[in-house]
N, C-alpha and C positions, 0 to 999 in steps of 0.2 A: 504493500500500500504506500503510495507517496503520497505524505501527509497534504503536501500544497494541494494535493489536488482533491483534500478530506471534506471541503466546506464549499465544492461545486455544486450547484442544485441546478437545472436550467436556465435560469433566469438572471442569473448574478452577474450584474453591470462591469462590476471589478475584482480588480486581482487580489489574491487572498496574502495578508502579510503572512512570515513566518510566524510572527506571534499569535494569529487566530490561527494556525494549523496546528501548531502543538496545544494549544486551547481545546481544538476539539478533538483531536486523539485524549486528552486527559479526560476531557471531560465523556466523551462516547464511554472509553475503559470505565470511568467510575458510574455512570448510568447501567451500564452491561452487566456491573457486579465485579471485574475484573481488579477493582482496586474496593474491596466491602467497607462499610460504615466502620471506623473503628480502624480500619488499618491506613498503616504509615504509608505515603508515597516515599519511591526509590529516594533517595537523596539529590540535590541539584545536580551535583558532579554526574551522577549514574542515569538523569537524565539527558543530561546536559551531551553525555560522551554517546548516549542513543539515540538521541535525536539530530545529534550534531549542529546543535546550535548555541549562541551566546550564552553567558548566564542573561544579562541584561533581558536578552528575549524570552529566556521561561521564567524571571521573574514576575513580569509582566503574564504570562499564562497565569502563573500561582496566582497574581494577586486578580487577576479573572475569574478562576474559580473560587476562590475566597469572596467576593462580590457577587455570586451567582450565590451564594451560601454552600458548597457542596463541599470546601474543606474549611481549614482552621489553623491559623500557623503558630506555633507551640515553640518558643523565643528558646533557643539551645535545642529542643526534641525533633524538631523539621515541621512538615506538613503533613494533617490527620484529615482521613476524608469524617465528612459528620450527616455527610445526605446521599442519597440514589438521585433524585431528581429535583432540577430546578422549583423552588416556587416564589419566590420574589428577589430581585435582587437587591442587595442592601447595601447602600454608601453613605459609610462611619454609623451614626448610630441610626438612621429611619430608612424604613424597607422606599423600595421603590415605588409601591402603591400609596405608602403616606406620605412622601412626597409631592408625588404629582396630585395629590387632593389638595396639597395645602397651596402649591402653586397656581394650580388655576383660581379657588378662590383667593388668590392675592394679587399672582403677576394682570392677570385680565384686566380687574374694576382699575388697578394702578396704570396701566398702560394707558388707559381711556383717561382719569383725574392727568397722567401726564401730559397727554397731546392738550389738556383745557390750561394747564398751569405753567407750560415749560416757558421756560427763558432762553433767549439768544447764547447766554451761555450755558446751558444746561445743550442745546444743540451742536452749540461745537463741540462740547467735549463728546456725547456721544456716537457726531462724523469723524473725530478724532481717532474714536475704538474703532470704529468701522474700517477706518483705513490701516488700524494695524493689523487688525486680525487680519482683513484681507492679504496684505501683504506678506504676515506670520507663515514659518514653514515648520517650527517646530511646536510641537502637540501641548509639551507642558505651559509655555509662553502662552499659545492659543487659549486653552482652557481659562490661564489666570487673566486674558482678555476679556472672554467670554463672562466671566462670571463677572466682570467689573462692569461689563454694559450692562447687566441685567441690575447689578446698584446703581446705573447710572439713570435707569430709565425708572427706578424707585427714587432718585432723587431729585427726578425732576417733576415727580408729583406734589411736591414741597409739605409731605408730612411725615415727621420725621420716626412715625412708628412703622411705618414701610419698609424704611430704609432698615429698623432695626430688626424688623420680622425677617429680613432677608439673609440679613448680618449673622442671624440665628444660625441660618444653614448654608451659611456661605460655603463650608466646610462638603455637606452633602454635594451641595452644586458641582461646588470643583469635581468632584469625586464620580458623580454622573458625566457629567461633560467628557473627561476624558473616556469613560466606560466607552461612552456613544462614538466617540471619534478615534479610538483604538478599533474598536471591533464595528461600527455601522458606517465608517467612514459616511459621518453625516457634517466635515469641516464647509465644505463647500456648500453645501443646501443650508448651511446653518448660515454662512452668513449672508446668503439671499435674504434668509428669512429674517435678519437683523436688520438689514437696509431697508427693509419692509414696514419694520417698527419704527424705524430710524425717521422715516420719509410720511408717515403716518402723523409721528411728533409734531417733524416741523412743519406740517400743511395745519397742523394744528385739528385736526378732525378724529373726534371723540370713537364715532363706530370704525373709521379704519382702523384706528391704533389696537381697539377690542381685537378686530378680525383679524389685524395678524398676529397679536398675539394668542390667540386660540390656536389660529393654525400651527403657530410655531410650537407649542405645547401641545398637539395634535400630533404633530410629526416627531415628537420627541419621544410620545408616549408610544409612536406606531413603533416605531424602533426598538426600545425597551422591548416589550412585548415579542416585538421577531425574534430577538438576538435569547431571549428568555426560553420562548417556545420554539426553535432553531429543530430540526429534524433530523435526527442520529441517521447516519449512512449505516445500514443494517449490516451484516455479515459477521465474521466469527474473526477475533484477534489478531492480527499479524504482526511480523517484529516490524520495530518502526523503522521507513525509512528514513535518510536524512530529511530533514526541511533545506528549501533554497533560501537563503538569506534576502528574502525581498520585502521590505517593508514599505512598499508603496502602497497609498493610499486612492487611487485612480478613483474618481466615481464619476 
């Protein structure tokens, strides 16, 4: 089996990185039963020398499936699987379903009071993030982009309990963001959908600003939900091949 080719289905727009191929041989193995509730995975090294790739890149696998909930990393002992199959995925302390409850009752009615409130400078800094991220080619940079436009479009609702509601989970945010643009390579549709909200603000129109912010929360949650309920390539274990070192994100 070569892994690159683990997370083909017929329809997929783009190329699979290394780190979603060893992702889903771990995660297919520990759905299968191949790695049971309770037992240890190999150690990185013993991974790392099967798989033939980075540690950097099965780090990022582990901390995949740790975010999907199906392991647990045990600081000195390694990584212990704790589930057979996905059911929410969780970044830092709230699942991904209470999440997304609390965002759309927040980010929505704020995007709307934003476009009625914002100020000429509450809009440039916004095109300001716009034109980073756009520019941005690296994921972690990205993310701590991404999550600074979504305080910025809570600060330009001018009340300052938004901004602190968001503050709350600034931490989750980060932590989804990257999920989604590691594995849904959603960078590029994300920041359509930024200049969406962006260009909503400054027309100053209360139902745009809603509509894309629905949408964009729409397409966040669709992704969630794919990468969650993802569909194991059936068949019976094979030793793994190497992964290609491709971590492009093509979409």
């Amino acid at each position: 089996m070569n892994l690159s080719d683990s997370q083909t289905g017929g329809a997929a727009p783009r190329r699979v990185s290394a780190m979603e191929a060893v992702l889903a041989h771990l995660r297919d193995a520990i759905e299968r039963g191949e790695y049971a509730i309770g037992e240890k995975l190999p150690s990185e090294a013993e991974l790392c020398r099967g798989l033939e790739v980075s540690r950097p890149v099965l780090r990022e696998a582990l901390r995949a499936l740790q975010t999907m909930g199906l392991t647990v990393s045990r600081t000195g002992k390694g990584t212990f699987v704790v589930a057979d199959a996905v059911q929410d995925a969780t970044f830092g302390d709230y699942t991904a379903g209470d999440l997304m409850e609390v965002r759309r009752h927040v980010e929505i009615p704020v995007a709307g009071y934003a476009a009625l409130r914002r100020t000429p400078e509450d809009v440039d800094r916004l095109r300001n993030l716009l034109e980073r991220m756009e520019r941005e080619t690296d994921t972690t940079a990205w993310v701590a982009l991404d999550t600074l436009f979504h305080l910025a479009v809570a600060e330009a609702a001018h009340n300052p309990v938004f901004r602190r509601v968001l503050e709350e989970i600034r931490d989750a945010l980060a932590r989804q963001s990257a999920f989604l643009n590691e594995l849904g390579g959603r960078r590029a549709q994300s920041d359509r959908e930024h200049r969406a909200i962006a260009e909503a603000l400054t027309d100053g129109s209360e139902p745009d600003a809603v509509r894309a912010m629905t949408h964009h929360l729409d397409r966040v949650e669709t992704t969630l939900t794919d990468l969650v309920r993802s569909a194991r390539t059936p068949g019976p274990r094979t030793t793994p091949a190497p992964v290609h070192h491709d971590n492009t994100q093509a979409v």
